[in-house]
C-alpha positions, 0 to 999 in steps of 0.5 A: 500500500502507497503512504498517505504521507507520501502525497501530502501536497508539501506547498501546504505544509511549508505554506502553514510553517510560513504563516505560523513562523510570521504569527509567531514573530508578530507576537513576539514584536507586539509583546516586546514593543520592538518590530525587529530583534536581529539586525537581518529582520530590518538590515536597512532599519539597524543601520539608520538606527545605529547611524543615529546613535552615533549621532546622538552620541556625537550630540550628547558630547557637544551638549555636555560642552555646551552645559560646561561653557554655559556655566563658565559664560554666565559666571564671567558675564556676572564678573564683567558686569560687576567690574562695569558697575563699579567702573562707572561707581569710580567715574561718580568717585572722581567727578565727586572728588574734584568738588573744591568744597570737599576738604582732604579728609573727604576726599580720602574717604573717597580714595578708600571707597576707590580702594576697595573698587580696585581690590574687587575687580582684583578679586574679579578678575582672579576668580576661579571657574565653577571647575577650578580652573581660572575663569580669565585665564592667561595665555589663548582663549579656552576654545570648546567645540560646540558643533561639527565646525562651531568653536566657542570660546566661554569666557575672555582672557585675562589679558583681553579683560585686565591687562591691555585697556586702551586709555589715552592712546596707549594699553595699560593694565586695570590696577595701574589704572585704578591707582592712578584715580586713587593718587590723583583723588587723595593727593593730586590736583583739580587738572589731575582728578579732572584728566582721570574722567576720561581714564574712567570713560576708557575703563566703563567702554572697555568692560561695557564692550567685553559685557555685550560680547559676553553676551553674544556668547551666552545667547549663542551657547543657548541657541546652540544647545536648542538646536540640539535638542531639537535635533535629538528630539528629532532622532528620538521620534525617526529612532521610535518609528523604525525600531517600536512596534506600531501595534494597531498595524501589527495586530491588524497584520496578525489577525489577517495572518490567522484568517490564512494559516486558517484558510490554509489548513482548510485547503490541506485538511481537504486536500489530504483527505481527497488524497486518503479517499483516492489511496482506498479507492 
């Protein structure tokens, strides 16, 4: 007697292992939440996916930059407008000294306020980051990378900030400049209080200028740092469409997967039972 097994119509049977292998993954992708796990099931998928994560890892460095420059941007923005205020509190200084009325005793008393102005900015401009590095540092400007091509430098030297002040024609350092308003004040002439005005207009535009500067700086640091966000934000959703599951397709898909597999064990059920009644026959 022939076999039954022999004629079973074997497209069924791969047919069914088919649509059964495709029921089984869906299950699979819609109880994980992941519409692949190997890179094979999506080869294009995975590699889009990992050109993402390079970028975001890219990003996420540049960000770290970005938060570290901001910190040191937004501490030397305070400083520099700190050392501003004082300086135009030093011009008030010397306009108020140069009064014939005031007698030595008061305009000592103003060399003293003009002192502690000197030893502030001082302190200024010696101050250390929140890192523990100097915030105006000598020598290059720290320069940090905030994108491919984007350099950003946090803070001002200390040469920029203290040590070459344009006044009179010529560049001099801050505390020279502070000394002289504070010997012309305490001991000098009318003419020698009034040549420190102009002195003092050269310090209030040379911090005012660094100010505004340092003011692009932190706006360029936050515009940046939105720029980013976005874009990773962007990667985030494109990462979510290629590698979650959408659910409602997904079980849209495995409901009509089971109308098949169903369909065809019908047609095999039938079929095999044609081939049983023909072998008796």
């Amino acid at each position: 007697m022939e076999s039954i097994n022999r004629n079973r119509p074997n497209d069924g049977i791969q047919q069914q292992s088919q649509l059964s292998t495709l029921i089984g993954k869906l299950q699979e992708s819609i109880a994980s939440g992941k519409s692949f796990t190997r890179p094979s099931e999506a080869p294009s998928s995975w590699l889009e996916i990992s050109s993402l994560g390079r970028k975001t890892a890219i990003e996420d460095s540049w960000l770290t930059n970005i938060g570290r420059a901001g910190i040191m941007a937004q501490q030397a923005e305070s400083s520099l407008d700190t050392i501003a205020s004082g300086a135009i509190r030093a011009k008030e200084l010397v306009i108020l000294a140069n009064n014939d009325t005031l007698s030595p005793a008061d305009r000592d008393v103003i060399a003293l306020e003009l002192e502690s102005l000197r030893d502030q900015f001082k302190q200024m401009v010696q101050a250390k980051d929140s890192y523990g590095g100097d915030l105006f540092h000598s020598g290059d400007p720290i320069k940090m990378r905030i994108d491919t091509n984007v350099l950003v430098t946090p803070s001002p030297n200390l040469q920029s900030v203290a040590l070459s002040i344009e006044v009179d024609g010529s560049t001099n350092d801050l505390d020279t400049i502070m000394d002289d308003m504070i010997n012309a004040v305490r001991s000098g002439t009318s003419v020698d209080r009034a040549a420190q005005l102009d002195r003092a207009d050269s310090v209030i535009k040379h911090f005012s200028d660094l100010l505004a500067n340092q003011g692009l700086v932190v706006n360029r640091l936050d515009q940046q740092e939105d720029q980013l966000q976005k874009s990773q934000l962007t990667s985030t959703e494109r990462r979510s469409v290629l590698e979650n599951t959408d659910v409602t397709e997904a079980i849209s898909r495995f409901q009509s997967l089971l109308i098949n597999l169903e369909a065809a064990q019908r047609l095999y059920a039938q079929s095999n039972s044609t081939s049983l009644i023909r072998l008796i026959g």
